[in-house]
C-alpha positions as CSV (number, residue, x, y, z in Angstrom):
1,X,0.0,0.0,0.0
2,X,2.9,2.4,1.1
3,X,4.6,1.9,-2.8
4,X,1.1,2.5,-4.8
5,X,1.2,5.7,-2.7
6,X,4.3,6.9,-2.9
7,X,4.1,6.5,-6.7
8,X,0.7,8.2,-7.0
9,X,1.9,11.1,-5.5
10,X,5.4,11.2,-7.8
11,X,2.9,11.0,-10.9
12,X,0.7,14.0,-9.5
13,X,4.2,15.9,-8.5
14,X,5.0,15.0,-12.3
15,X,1.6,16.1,-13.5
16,X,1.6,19.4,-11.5
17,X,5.7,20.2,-13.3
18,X,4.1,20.0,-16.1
19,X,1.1,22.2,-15.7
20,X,3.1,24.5,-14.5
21,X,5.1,24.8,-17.5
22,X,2.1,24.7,-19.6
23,X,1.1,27.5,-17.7
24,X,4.2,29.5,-18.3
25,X,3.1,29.4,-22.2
26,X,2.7,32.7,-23.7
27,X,-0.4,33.0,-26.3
28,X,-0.4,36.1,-28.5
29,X,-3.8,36.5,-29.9
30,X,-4.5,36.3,-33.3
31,X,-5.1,39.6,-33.5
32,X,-1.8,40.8,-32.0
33,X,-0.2,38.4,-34.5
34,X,-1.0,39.8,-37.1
35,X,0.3,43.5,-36.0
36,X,3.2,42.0,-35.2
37,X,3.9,40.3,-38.7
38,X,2.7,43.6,-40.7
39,X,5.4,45.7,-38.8
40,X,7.9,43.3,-38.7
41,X,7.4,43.3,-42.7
42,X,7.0,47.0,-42.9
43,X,10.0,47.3,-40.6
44,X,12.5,45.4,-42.1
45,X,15.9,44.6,-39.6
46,X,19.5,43.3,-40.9
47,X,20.2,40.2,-39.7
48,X,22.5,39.6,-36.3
49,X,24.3,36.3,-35.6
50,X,24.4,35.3,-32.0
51,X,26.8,32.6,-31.9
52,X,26.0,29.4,-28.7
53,X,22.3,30.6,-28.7
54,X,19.9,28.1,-30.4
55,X,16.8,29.9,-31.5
56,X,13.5,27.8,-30.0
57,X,10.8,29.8,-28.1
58,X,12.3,29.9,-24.6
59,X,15.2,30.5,-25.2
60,X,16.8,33.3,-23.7
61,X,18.6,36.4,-25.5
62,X,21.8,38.0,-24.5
63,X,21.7,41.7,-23.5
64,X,24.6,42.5,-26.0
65,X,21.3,41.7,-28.6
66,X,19.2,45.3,-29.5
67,X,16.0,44.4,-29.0
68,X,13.0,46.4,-31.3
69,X,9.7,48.4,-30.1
70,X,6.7,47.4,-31.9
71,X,4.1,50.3,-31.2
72,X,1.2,49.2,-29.0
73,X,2.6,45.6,-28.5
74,X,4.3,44.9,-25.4
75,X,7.1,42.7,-27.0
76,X,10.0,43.3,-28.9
77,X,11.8,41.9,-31.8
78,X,14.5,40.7,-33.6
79,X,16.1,39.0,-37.3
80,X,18.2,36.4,-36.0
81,X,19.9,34.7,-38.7
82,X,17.6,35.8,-41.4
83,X,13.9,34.8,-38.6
84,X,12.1,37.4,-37.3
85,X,11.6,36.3,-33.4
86,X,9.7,38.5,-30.7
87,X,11.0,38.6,-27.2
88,X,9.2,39.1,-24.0
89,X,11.6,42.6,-23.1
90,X,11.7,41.7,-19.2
91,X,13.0,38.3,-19.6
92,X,14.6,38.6,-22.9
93,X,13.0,35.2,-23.5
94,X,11.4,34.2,-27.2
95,X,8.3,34.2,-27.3
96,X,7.8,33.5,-30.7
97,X,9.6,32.8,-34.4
98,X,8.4,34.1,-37.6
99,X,8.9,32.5,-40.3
């Protein structure tokens, strides 16, 4: 009886991790998409190479990396090697890649 319990509560601790990070999941609505993807193509950036940083949503961005306004938005963007990705400006994290 003791095991079954002890193993039912590591798969709920498991369960709860991952809602957690399901829950750490930024949306941008549709919406706010699509003014981010007509500025981004109206606002056209070179492209910076940011060598030891793979670029999946997550991931975090140096501070040497100039980050972008995009007016009434509250994230910020970048072309890294030649994809447009918006950044949440406090953490500097990706919150999304455009192709």
């Amino acid at each position: 009886m003791r095991m079954h319990l002890s193993t039912a509560a590591a798969g709920f601790l498991l369960l709860a991790g991952v809602g957690a990070v399901a829950a750490q999941d930024v949306i941008i609505a549709p919406e706010q998409e699509t003014v981010i993807k007509e500025y981004v193509k109206k606002q056209p950036l070179a492209s910076v190479e940011i060598p030891g940083v793979e670029l999946n949503i997550g991931s975090t961005l140096p501070e040497t990396v100039e980050l972008h306004e995009i007016p009434d938005v509250e994230y910020r963007y970048v072309v890294v090697d030649n994809r447009t990705v918006v950044v949440d400006p406090g953490t500097r994290k990706i919150v999304k890649i455009i192709q």
